[in-house]
C-alpha positions in Angstrom: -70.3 -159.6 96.4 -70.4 -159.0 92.7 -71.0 -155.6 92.2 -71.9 -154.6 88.0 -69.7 -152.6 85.7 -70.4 -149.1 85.9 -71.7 -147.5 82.7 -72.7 -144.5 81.7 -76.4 -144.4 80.6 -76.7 -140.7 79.5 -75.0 -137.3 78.4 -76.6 -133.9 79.1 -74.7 -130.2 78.2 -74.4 -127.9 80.8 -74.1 -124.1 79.5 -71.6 -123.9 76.8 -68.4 -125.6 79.1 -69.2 -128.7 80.8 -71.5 -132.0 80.7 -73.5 -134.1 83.3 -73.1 -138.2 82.8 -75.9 -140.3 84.7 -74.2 -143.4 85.5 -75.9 -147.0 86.3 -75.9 -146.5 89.7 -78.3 -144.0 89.7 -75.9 -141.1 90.6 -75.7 -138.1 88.2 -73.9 -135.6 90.2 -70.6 -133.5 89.2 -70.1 -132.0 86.0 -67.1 -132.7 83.5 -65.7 -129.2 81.5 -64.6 -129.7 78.5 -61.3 -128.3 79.3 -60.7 -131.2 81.7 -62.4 -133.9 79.6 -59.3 -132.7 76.3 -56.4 -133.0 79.4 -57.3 -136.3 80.2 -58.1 -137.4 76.5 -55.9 -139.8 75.3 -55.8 -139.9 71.8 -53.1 -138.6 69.7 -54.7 -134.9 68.7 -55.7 -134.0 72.1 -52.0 -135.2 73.5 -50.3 -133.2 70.9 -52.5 -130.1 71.5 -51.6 -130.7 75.6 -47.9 -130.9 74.5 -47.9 -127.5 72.7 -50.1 -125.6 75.4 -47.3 -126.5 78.1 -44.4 -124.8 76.1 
């Protein structure tokens, strides 16, 4: 069966560290730090920042 693209439908802050995402299949649960969300960034400041915290 086809199931639908998952996308994310809202963006809440928890305390000063973290967010909540509610997703279109009605789940919400987990939270994403900030810290994790710069390691798994792609773009070109966050990798060069990753580079020079691992020297």
């Amino acid at each position: 069966m086809f199931k639908p693209r998952l996308k994310m439908l809202g963006v809440e802050p928890v305390g000063n560290y973290a967010i909540r995402i509610s997703w279109s299949d009605g789940h919400s649960t987990g939270i994403y730090s900030y810290d994790h969300l710069r390691r798994i960034c792609p773009c070109e400041e966050c990798r060069a920042a990753n580079e020079e915290g691992q020297e």
